[in-house]
Every structure is written in structure tokens, then in C-alpha cells.
C-alpha positions, 0 to 999 in steps of 0.5 A: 089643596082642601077644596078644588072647584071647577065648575059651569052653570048657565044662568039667564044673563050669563053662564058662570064658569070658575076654576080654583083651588084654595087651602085651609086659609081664608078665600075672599070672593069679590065681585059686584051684585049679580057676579055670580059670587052666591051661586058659587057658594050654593054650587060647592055647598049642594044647594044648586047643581052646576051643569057641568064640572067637578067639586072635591073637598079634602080629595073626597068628590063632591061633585063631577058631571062625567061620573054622575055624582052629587053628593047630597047637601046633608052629607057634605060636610059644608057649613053655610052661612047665609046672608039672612042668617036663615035662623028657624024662627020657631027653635030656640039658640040651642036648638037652631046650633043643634039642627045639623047634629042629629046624627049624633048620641045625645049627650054629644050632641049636648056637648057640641052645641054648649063648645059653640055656645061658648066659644061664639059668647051665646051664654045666657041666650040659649033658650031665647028664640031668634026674634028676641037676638039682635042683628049681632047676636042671631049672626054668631048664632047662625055662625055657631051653627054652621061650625056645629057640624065641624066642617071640612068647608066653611062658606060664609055669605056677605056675613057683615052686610046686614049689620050696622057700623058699630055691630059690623065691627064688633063681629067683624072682629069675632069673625077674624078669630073664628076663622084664625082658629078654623083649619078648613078651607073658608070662602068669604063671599062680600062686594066690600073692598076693605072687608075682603081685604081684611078678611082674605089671605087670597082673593078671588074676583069675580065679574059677570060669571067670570074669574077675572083675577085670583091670588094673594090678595096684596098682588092683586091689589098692588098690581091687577092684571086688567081696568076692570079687576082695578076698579073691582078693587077701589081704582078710581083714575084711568087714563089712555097711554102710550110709551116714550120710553123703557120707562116713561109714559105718556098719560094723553087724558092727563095730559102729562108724561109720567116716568114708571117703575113698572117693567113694561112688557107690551106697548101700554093701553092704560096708567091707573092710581088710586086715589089715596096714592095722590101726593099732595105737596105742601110747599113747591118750588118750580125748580124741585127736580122731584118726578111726576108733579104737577099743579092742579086746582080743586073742582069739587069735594066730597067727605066723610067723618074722616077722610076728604075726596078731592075732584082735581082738575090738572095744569090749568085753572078750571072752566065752568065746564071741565071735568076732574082728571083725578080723584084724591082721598086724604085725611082731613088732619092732612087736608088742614094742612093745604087746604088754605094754600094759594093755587094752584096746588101741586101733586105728585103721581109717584112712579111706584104707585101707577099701575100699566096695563098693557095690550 
């Protein structure tokens, strides 16, 4: 393993305790605000020091609290790319990708800071200082100067969040290729979902100091071991359970039972599904023999350019006061397609797509 990190530090609200171990492959960090995901980076980079624990990089110690050692930031060959991308504002592109390589001859360190110039798209802005770069440009530029010092770690820190839409996809696209290419261990710190999925080959959540899951990021997101990590990953529908049989359900907040795929070790607590999993049936026949399906009418709706959020009310025409049982996402080219049908319409909650948690 590149990097082992078992560390513990108190902070006011809670006291930050996390345990992996990642390859050269990229590690998405995911949590809410305040999870403790930055501090994590600041830990393994040596800008803060944990209380207690152990940091390795590449089998050379970084930190350990039993042995007394703590390797000064300068020398361990961390690159850090912060969320403000901290440029020095009074150096210039060149200048700011060199800042780390003073320890090098001269016309090496020329020689790094024009490889990274080019291989970030930089040509043309090396002597312009950081107010005169775009969002864009001043992100590769902190980029480049974190690969200068050819890193055995690369963290990066909500790299994309201070971007637009348009840029943030532009970037995002570099960032696939830079981290394609690099061979270390790489962190990518983010609370965006799609972003972590998109970025990671591995994911690690993180909630309130804790580690609440950590592995490929499609079983985590396939199967979360607890509410908490699925709703961390975008699971909006919950609801109490408890078991009929080996593989039905009974969904007492949906009011339904639900036959499951799903092995079921110990009695189930709680049946989850995501929202773009809802099945919307476009024609239905009471005696369709399908699994799962149930009528439901719309309470409500929101959208975006291209998707529709459905708050569905099910079995019975809603009051003026019920609540939604279900969330749904589907695309509006979908949505065209029944949004004119006669009520109520029909969903199908397929076996394969509820996630049990058990007790």
C-alpha cells in the first residue's frame, strides 16, 4: 500500500479518528461540511499534527506519535492542492509551479516547471500573475505546482467547488487525465456525489470524524452498509421494516409489502431506494403479475434543465395534508411520456434495486 493512514485528533465538536490504507489509485473522501475530510488532508500533508497515530507514505514513516516522529511538511513529498488554490499573488505562473523546487540545480528546475507548463495547457501564461488567470487557469496552475515536486501523495481539496458549470466540466475532464497518468496515492476531498463517483476508484465517507464506510466505490454505492452512508450517497426513500419471509418485506411507512433479492442475514430495521431506481409504468393492467407495483398520484414536483423530482403519495389519492412516501428523478423525455396519463399512475419499486439494513 502507497499510503497508511491511522490517525486521531481532537477537534471542538468531535474528535477525528480514521483508519485506511490506499494504492496508487485514486481515494474519494466524501462527507458533509464540518466531517472532518480537510483536516484529514492537512494531518497526512503535515500542516496540522494528529494527537495520536501513524502516517506511512511509500513504507517511509511520516508520522508516529509512539516514536516521536513528524516529518516536516517541506520534506514529505506531499503535493496539496487547496480549495482557494492559495496561489502567491505577487509571483508569477512560472514562478508560483517553481516555488517547491528550490532544491534543485537551475536548469532543472527550468526544466520541471516548463514539463508542467505544458502538460497542464499553461503555455502562453507563464509570466502572468495569479489576478490575471481565470478560475480555470489559477486551478491548473496550483495543479501543476503541486505535481512540480513530483509527489510520492497528491491530495487535492474540493479542487472543482470554486469553479462554474461550464469550467467545472472543462477541469474536471483534465483532472481525469492528470490523475490517469499520476502513479501515487491520490485523495480527492469533495461533498459532491457525482464528483466522488466520477473521480474515485475507492471511496471513503466520512461523518462527523468517523469513517462510516470505505471501499470501491460501486459497492458502497450498490450496497451502504448503514442510512446514514446512503443517504451520504444521494439515497432519498426510507422506510421502517420488518420481514415476512426469507424474501419478503413488509415497508410499514410505505405501507406495502415488497418481495427482495437482497440475502437477509438479521431481522431488517429499514428498505431504502433511490430515487432514479422508481419504476414508472407507462400502461397497467391490475392483473399484471409484475413484483412491487403500486398505484401512486403526484404531490408535488420540482426540476431541473433536464431531469423532473417527483414527490409521489402512494395507494391513495392524496389530502390537502399528506406527506410524499417516494421521491422519483426521471428524465424529462421520460416524463413526457406519462405525465398526461390518467391517475393514478403506477410504479414498480424492483427487488433488485431496495437496499435492507438490518439490525
Amino acid at each position: 500500500m502507497a499510503l497508511e493512514v491511522q490517525i486521531e485528533k481532537r477537534l471542538k465538536a468531535y474528535t477525528l479518528s480514521v483508519a485506511f490504507a490506499t494504492g496508487p489509485k485514486t481515494l474519494a473522501v466524501l462527507g458533509p461540511s464540518g466531517a472532518g475530510k480537510t483536516m484529514t488532508l492537512r494531518c497526512i500533508a503535515g500542516l496540522e499534527r494528529p494527537d495520536s497515530g501513524r502516517i506511512a507514505l511509500n513504507n517511509r514513516v511520516l508520522f508516529d506519535s509512539a516514536q516521536n516522529i513528524n516529518v516536516p511538511s517541506r520534506d514529505r513529498r506531499v503535493g496539496l492542492l487547496f480549495q482557494s488554490y492559495a496561489l502567491f499573488p505577487h509571483l508569477t505562473v512560472a514562478e508560483n509551479i517553481a516555488f517547491g523546487l528550490e532544491r534543485l540545480a537551475p536548469y532543472d528546475r527550468l526544466t520541471r516547471t516548463r514539463e508542467q507548463i505544458s502538460a497542464l495547457h499553461l503555455d502562453g501564461l507563464e509570466n502572468r500573475r495569479p489576478r490575471e488567470l481565470s478560475g480555470g487557469e489559477q486551478q491548473r496552475a496550483a495543479l501543476a505546482r503541486a505535481l512540480a515536486i513530483a509527489p510520492e501523495a497528491l491530495l487535492l481539496d474540493e479542487p472543482l467547488s470554486a469553479l462554474d458549470t461550464h469550467l467545472r466540466s472543462q477541469i474536471e475532464h483534465q483532472l481525469l487525465d492528470t490523475l490517469s497518468a499520476y502513479r501515487g496515492a491520490a485523495l480527492l476531498v469533495t461533498h459532491n456525489i457525482e464528483e466522488a463517483y466520477r473521480l474515485g476508484s475507492d471511496l471513503l465517507v466520512l461523518s462527523r470524524g468517523q469513517a462510516a464506510a470505505f471501499g470501491p466505490k460501486e459497492e458502497i454505492f450498490r450496497h451502504p452498509p448503514t442510512v446514514e452512508v446512503a443517504r451520504l450517497t444521494g439515497c432519498k426513500n426510507f422506510s421502517a421494516a420488518r420481514n415476512i419471509s426469507a424474501n419478503e418485506i413488509e415497508a410499514t411507512d410505505w405501507r406495502c409489502r415488497l418481495r427482495v433479492t437482497q440475502k437477509i442475514a438479521r431481522p431488517a430495521t429499514q428498505v431504502g431506494i433511490r430515487a432514479h431506481q422508481i419504476d414508472f409504468l407507462e400502461s397497467h393492467n391490475s392483473s399484471d403479475a409484475a413484483d412491487n407495483v403500486f398505484p401512486c398520484w403526484p404531490i408535488g414536483t420540482s426540476e431541473t434543465p433536464f431531469r423532473i423530482t417527483l414527490y409521489l403519495k402512494l395507494h391513495n389519492a392524496p389530502t390537502n395534508n399528506d406527506h410524499p412516501d417516494l421521491q422519483a428523478e426521471v428524465f424529462k423525455e421520460k416524463y413526457q411520456h406519462f405525465k398526461d396519463a390518467p391517475l393514478p399512475w403506477h410504479v414498480r419499486l424492483a427487488p433488485e434495486s431496495l437496499i435492507i439494513f438490518p439490525r
